[in-house]
N, C-alpha and C positions, 0 to 999 in steps of 0.2 A: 319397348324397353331398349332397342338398340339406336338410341336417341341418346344424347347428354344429358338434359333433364331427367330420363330416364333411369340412367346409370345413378346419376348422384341422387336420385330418389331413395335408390337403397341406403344410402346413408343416413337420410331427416331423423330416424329413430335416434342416433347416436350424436348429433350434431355434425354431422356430416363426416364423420371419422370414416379415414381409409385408408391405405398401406400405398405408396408415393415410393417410386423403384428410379433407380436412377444409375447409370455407368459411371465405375469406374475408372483409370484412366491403364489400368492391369486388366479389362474386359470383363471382370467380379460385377455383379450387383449388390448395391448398397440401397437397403430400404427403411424404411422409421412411417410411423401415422402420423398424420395431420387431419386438419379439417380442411377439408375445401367443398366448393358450393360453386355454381352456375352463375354468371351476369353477363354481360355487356360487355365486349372489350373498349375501353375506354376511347381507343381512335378508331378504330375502323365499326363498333356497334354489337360487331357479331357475337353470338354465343361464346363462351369461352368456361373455362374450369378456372379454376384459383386458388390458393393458397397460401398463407402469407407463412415464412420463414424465417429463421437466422444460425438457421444451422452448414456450420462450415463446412462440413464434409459434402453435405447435398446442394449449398452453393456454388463450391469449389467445382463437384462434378458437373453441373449444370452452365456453367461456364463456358468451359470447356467442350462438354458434347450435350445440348441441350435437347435430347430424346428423353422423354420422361413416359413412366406408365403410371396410372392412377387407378386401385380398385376397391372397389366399394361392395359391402355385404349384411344381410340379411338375414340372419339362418345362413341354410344350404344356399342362397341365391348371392350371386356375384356379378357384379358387371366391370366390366376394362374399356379403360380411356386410355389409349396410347395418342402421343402428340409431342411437338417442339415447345421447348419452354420459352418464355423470353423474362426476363425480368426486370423489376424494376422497383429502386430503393436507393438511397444515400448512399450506396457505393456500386450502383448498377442505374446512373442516371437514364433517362431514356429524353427528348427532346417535345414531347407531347405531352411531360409531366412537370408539372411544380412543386414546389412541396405542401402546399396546400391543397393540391391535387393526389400527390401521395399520400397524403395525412385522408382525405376523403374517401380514394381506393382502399386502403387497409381498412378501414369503418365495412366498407358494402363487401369486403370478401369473409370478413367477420361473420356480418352477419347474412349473407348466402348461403354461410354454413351451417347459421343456423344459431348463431352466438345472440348473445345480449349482455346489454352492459349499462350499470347504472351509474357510471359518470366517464360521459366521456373523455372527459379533457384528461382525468388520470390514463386512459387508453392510451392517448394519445401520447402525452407521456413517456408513458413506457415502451411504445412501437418504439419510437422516437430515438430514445435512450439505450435500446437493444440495438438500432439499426437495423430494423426488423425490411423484411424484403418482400415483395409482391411476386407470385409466380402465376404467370398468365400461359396457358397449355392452350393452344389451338388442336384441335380433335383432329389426328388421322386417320385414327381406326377404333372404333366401340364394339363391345363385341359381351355377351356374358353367356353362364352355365344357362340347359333348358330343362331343369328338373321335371 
């Protein structure tokens, strides 16, 4: 369990739903759910967490100081993914992405988490249209409860 696959194991019930912590620039923690789910970082292969966004407050902070926590639960059971965010979206270019390639990462962080969807192209769409964001966490530390 003290693995990534691990961790975001406890989510699959829920669609990968977990509570995503992030600093503020007053030292405050600011938290909200998302889904996120396990794949490939798109350039270097490795494992990674993910989460696709458009929310300004957890962008804005993520920016700025990209230490993220992610935790995932079960019942009493809880696992933590502490890590650096990096992102990547229409106003968080990155040089390894396209937008056909961005348009493909939001599709596989979707469904990592566990999502499905019966037409794509509306998906697409809509990331699209929101300027939805890709958050890519490289794991520092995993850690959870030992009930």
């Amino acid at each position: 369990m003290d693995t990534l696959t691990g961790a975001a194991a406890l989510g699959r019930d829920e669609q990968g739903l977990a509570v995503v912590s992030t600093l503020r620039g007053d030292g405050t923690i600011q938290s909200s759910l998302v889904n996120a789910g396990v794949l490939p970082h798109p350039l270097t292969g490795e494992n990674i967490l993910a989460f696709v966004t458009y929310g300004r407050v957890k962008l804005a902070n993520l920016r700025l100081r990209p230490q993220v926590t992610t935790t995932f639960r079960n019942g009493w059971q809880w696992a933590t993914v502490e890590g650096r965010a990096e992102l990547a979206g229409p106003d968080d270019q990155q040089p390894w992405l396209d937008t056909d390639q961005l348009r493909q990462l939001l599709r596989a962080i979707f469904t990592a988490a566990g999502g499905q969807h019966d037409d794509w192209d509306e998906y697409d769409r809509v990331m699209a249209e929101q300027r939805r964001t890709a958050v890519l966490i490289s794991p520092t530390r995993i850690y959870r409860n030992r009930p």
